[in-house]
Backbone as numpy.savetxt, mean C-alpha at the origin, in Angstrom:
# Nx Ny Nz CAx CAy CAz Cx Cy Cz
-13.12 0.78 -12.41 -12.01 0.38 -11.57 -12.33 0.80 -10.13
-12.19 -0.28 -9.13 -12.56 -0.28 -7.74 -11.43 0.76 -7.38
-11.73 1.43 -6.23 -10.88 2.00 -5.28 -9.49 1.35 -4.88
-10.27 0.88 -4.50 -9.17 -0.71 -3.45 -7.65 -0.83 -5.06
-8.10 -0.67 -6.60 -6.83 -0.96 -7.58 -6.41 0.08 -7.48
-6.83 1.05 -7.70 -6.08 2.56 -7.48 -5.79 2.63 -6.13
-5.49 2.10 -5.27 -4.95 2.82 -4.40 -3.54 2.44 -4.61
-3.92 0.37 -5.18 -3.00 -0.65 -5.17 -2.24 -0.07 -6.05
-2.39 0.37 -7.26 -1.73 0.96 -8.24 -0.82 1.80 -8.01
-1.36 2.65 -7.25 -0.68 4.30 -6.94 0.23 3.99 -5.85
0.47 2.70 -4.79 1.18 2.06 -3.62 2.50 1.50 -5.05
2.12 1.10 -5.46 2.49 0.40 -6.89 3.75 1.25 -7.82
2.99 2.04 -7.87 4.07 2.83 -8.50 4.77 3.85 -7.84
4.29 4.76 -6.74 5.39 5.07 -5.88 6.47 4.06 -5.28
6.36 2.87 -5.22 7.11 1.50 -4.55 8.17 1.86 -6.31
7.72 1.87 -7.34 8.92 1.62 -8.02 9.53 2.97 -8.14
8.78 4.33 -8.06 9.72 5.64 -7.88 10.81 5.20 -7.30
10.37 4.76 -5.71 11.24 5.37 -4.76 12.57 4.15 -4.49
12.24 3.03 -5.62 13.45 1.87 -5.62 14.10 2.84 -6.60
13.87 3.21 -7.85 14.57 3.89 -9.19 15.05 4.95 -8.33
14.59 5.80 -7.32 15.22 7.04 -6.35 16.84 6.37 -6.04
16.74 5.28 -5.59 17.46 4.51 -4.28 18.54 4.05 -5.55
18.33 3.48 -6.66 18.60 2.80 -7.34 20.29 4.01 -7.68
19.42 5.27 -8.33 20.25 6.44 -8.77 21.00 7.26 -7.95
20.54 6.99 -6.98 21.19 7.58 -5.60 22.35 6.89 -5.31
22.54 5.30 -5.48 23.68 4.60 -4.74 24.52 4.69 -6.42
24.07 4.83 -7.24 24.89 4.72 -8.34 25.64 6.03 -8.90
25.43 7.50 -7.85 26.24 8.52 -8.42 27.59 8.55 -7.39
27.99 9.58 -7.99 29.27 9.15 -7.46 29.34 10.00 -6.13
28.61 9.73 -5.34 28.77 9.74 -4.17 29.19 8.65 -3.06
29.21 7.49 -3.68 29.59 6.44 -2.94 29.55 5.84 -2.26
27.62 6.28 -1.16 26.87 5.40 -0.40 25.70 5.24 -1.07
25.61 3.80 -0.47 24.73 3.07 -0.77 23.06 2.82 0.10
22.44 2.98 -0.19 21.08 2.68 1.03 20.19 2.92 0.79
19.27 2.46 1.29 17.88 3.06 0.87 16.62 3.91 1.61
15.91 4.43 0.92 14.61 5.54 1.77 14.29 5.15 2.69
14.53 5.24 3.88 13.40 4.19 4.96 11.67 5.23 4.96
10.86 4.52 5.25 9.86 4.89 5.13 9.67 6.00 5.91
9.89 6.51 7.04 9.76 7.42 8.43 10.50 8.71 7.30
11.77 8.45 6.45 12.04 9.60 5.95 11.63 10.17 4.56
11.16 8.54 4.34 9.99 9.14 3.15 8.63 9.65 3.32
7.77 9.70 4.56 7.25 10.28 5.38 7.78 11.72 5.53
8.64 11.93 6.27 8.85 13.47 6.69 9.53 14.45 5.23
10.04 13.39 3.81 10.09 14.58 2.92 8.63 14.46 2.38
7.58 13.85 2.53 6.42 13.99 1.71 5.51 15.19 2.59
5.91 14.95 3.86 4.85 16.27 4.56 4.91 15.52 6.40
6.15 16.22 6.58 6.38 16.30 8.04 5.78 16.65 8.73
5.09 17.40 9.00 4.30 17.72 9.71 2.92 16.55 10.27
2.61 15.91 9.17 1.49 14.79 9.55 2.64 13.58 10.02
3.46 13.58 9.88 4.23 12.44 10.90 4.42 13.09 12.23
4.68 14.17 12.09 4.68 14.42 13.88 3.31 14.71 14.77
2.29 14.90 13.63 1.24 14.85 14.43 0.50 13.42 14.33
0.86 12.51 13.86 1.14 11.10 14.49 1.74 10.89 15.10
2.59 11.06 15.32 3.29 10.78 16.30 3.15 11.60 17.94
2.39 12.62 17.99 1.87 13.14 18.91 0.31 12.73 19.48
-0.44 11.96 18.22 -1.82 11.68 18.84 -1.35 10.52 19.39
-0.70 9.36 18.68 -0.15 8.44 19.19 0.07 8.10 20.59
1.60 8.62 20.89 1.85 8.93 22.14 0.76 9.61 23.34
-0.28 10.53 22.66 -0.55 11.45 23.87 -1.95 10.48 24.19
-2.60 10.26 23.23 -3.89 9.52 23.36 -3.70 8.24 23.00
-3.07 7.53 22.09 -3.46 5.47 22.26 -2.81 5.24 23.05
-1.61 5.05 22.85 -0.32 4.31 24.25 0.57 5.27 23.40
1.47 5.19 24.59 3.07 5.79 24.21 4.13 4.53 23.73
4.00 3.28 24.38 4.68 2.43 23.89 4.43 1.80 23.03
3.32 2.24 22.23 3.19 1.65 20.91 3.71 2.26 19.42
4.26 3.89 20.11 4.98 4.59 18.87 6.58 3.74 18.85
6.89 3.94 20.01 8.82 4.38 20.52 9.08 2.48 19.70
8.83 1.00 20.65 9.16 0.02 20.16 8.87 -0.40 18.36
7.52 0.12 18.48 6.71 -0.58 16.89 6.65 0.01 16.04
5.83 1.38 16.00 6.15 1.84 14.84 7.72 2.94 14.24
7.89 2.87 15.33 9.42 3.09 15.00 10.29 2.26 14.04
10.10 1.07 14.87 10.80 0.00 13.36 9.68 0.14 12.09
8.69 0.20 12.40 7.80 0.16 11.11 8.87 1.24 9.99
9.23 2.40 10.90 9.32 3.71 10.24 10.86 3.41 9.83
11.62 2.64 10.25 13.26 2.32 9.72 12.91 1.13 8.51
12.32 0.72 8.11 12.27 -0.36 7.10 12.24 0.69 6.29
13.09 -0.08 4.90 13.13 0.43 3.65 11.66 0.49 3.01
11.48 1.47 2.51 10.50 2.24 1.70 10.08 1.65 0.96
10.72 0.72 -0.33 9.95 0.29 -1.52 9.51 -0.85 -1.29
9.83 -2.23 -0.32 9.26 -2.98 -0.60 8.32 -3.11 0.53
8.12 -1.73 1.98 7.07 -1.64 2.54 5.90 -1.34 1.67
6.23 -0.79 0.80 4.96 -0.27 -0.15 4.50 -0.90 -1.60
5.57 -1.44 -1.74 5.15 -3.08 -2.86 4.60 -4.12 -2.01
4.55 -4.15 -1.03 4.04 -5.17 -0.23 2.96 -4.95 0.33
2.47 -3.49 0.31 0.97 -3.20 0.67 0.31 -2.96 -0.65
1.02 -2.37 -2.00 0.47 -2.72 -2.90 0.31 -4.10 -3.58
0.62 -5.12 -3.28 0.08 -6.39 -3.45 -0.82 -6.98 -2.84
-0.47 -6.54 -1.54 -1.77 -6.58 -0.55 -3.46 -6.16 -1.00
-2.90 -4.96 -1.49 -4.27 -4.22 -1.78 -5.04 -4.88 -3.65
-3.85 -5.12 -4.84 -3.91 -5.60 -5.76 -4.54 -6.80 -5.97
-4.43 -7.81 -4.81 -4.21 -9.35 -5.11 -5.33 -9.91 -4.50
-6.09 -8.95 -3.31 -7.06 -9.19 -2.53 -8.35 -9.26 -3.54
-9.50 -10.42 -3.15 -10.40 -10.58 -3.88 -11.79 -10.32 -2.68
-12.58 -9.68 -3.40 -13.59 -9.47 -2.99 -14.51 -10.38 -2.69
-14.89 -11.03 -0.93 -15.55 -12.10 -0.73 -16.66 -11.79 -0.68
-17.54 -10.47 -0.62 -18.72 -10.16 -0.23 -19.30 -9.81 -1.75
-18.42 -9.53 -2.99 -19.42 -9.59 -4.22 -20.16 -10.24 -4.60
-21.35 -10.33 -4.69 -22.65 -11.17 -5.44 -22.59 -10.99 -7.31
-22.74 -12.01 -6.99 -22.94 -12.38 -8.45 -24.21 -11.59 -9.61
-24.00 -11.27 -10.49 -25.70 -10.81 -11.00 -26.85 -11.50 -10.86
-28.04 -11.15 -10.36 -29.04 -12.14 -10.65 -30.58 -11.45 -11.56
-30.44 -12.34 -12.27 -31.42 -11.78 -13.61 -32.89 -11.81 -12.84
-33.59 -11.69 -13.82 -35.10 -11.08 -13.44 -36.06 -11.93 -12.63
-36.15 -13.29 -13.29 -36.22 -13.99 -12.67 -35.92 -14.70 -11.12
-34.91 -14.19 -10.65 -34.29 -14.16 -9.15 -33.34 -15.51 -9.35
-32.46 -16.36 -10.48 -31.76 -16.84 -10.47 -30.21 -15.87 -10.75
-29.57 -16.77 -10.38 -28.33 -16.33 -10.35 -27.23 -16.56 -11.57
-27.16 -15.66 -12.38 -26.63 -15.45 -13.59 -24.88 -15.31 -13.96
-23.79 -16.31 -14.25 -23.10 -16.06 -14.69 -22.58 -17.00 -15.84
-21.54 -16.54 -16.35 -21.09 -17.44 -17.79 -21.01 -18.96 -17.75
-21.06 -19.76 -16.83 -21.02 -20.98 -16.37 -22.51 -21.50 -16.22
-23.07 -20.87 -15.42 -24.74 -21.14 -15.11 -25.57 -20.63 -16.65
-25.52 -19.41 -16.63 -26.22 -19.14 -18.11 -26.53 -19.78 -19.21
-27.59 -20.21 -19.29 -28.27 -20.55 -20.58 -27.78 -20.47 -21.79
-27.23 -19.36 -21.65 -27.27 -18.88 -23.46 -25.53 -18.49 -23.16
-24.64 -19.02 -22.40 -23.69 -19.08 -22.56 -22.92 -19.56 -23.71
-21.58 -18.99 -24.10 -21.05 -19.30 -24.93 -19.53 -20.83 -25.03
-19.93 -20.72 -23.71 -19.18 -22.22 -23.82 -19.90 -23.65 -23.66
């Protein structure tokens, strides 16, 4: 298993934690409703690396690229920012894989192959 599925996987299933979080949260009897935005699912996973993004950001790329953009990045709800990069990462196909090529220096798969079974 490539990297690139596990990451998709693990985007994958935190995306359904943190809907089932949201899910149990609006359903106790507390009586609001809403969901994780990502910026605060960020600062309970480890605050500290959001503010020091948010400090290289500002101090070294641009400053107006934290405050307008990723700011909204950081108010969007949580689960389907991250079901949506885990599909991203899931669904993507690898254009640079080569095919096997046998000893000969032809190019070997179930279609081309000789001794294929269809």
């Amino acid at each position: 298993m490539s990297v690139r599925r596990i990451v998709g996987f693990g985007l994958a299933t935190l995306s359904v934690a943190v809907l089932a979080f949201d899910l149990t949260n609006g359903l106790s009897g507390a009586g609001l409703f809403g969901f994780v935005s990502l910026g605060d699912l960020w600062a309970r996973i480890n605050g500290a690396s959001l503010n020091l993004v948010q400090a290289i950001v500002q101090r070294y790329l641009l400053p107006a690229l934290w405050d307008p953009m990723l700011v909204t990045v950081l108010l969007l709800p949580a689960w389907p920012v991250l079901g949506g990069a885990a599909a991203l990462f899931l669904l993507r196909r690898n254009k640079g894989r080569r095919e096997p090529i046998s000893a000969d220096g032809t190019v070997t798969n179930s279609t081309t192959h000789p001794n294929s079974l269809s």
